[in-house]
N, C-alpha and C positions, 0 to 999 in steps of 0.2 A: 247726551242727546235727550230730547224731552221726546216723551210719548203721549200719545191720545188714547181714551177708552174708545173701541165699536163697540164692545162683546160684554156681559156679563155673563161669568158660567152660573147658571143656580144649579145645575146639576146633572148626575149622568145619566144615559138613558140605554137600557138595555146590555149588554156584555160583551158586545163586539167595539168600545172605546168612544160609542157614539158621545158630547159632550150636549145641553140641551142651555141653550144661549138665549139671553135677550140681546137682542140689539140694541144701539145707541146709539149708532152711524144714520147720518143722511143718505149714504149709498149703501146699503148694505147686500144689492144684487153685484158690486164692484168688489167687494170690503170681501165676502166673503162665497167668492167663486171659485171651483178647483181652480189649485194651483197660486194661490193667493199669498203673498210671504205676510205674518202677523208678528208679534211678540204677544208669549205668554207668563203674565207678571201675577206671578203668587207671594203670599207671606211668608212662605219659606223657601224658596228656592228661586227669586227675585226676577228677572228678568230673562226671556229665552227665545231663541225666533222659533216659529213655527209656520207649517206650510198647510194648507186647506186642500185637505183632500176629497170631501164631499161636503153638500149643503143639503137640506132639505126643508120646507114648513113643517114644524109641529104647534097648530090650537096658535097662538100670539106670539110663539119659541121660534129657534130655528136650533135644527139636529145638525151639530158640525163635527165630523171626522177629520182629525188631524193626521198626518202621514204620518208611519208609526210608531203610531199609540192604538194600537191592535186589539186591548182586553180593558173590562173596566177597571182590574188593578193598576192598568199604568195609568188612567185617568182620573182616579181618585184623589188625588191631588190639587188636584187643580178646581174642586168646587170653589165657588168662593173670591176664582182667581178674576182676570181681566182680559181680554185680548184687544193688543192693542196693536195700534200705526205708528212711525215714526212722524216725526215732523218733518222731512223730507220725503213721506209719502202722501204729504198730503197736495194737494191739487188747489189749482187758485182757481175759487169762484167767479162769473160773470158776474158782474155790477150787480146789485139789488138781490142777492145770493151769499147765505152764512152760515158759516159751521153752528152749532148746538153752544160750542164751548166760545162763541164770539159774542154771544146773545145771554147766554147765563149772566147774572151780575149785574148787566146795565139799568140804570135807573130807566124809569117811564114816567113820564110828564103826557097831561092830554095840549091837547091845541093853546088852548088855555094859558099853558105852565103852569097848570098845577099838580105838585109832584104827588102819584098813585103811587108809587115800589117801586120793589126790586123783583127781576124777574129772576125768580128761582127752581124753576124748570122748564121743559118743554115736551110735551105732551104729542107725540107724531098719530092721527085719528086717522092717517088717510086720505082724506080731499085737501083738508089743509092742518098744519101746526096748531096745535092753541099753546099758545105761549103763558105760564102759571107766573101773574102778578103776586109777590107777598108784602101786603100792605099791614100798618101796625093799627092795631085795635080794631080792625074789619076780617070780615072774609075773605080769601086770597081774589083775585080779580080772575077771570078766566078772558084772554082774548085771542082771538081768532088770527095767526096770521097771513091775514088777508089786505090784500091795496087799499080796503074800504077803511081799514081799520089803521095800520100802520102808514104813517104817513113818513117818518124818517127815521134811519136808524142809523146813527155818525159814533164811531164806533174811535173817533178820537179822542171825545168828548165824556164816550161812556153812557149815551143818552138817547131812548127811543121817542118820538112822538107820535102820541095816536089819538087820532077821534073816536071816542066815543058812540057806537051805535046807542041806537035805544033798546034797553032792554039786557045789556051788558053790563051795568052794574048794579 
């Protein structure tokens, strides 16, 4: 079965097994609401389902309690680890809507065709995505994913195109 990353642990927080998580899920009010089935994938002890028993904001974090893992010694483990979804839990987007891991890798071409990168991350600000162009021998490209900006993304082909605002590269 293939698995998705939502969760990275960087680390514990307090001694009640609280875990202190980035995110990397598009839904992360879904991904990690009581009651939520995950997989917890570490280097040593590989793959394991886990259930979400509390959520909270911590600063950029989110504080997640897994059902029990009660003390920070049963959670010490798993810094470092992953928490992840199956590919059967994942949900088919409406048209013009993409997971993270659909969008990493594909080339970007402007209107133009002329070939900018590869987009090698994605950056969630809030109002909108900026999706991290890495282009060779420049600065990575930073673009907004916004309608004004992305005009196609065909995800057959492997290939985004976008207009260029001014002031964007």
């Amino acid at each position: 079965m293939k698995y998705f990353d939502v969760a990275t642990i960087v680390k514990t927080h307090g001694i009640k097994g609280e875990l202190q998580v980035l995110s990397v899920t598009d839904f992360p009010e879904e991904r990690f609401q009581p009651g939520s089935q995950l997989f917890l994938t570490t280097a040593n002890a590989g793959s394991q389902p886990v259930e979400v028993e509390s959520v909270r904001p911590h600063k950029q974090f989110l504080l997640i309690k897994l059902k029990n893992y009660d003390n920070i010694n049963d959670v010490l483990p798993f810094v470092k680890g992953k928490l992840q979804v199956s590919e059967d839990q994942q949900e088919s987007l409406p048209a013009g809507q993409y997971y993270y891991r659909q969008i990493v890798g594909l080339d970007v071409a402007d209107i133009a065709g002329q070939h900018l990168g590869k987009v090698k991350e994605i950056m969630p600000t809030g109002a909108n995505d900026v999706w991290v162009v890495e282009r060779t021998g420049q600065q990575d490209l930073l673009l907004p994913a916004i309608p004004d900006v992305v005009k196609k993304v065909d995800l057959d082909k492997g290939t985004i195109t976008v207009e260029l605002m001014e002031g964007l590269e």
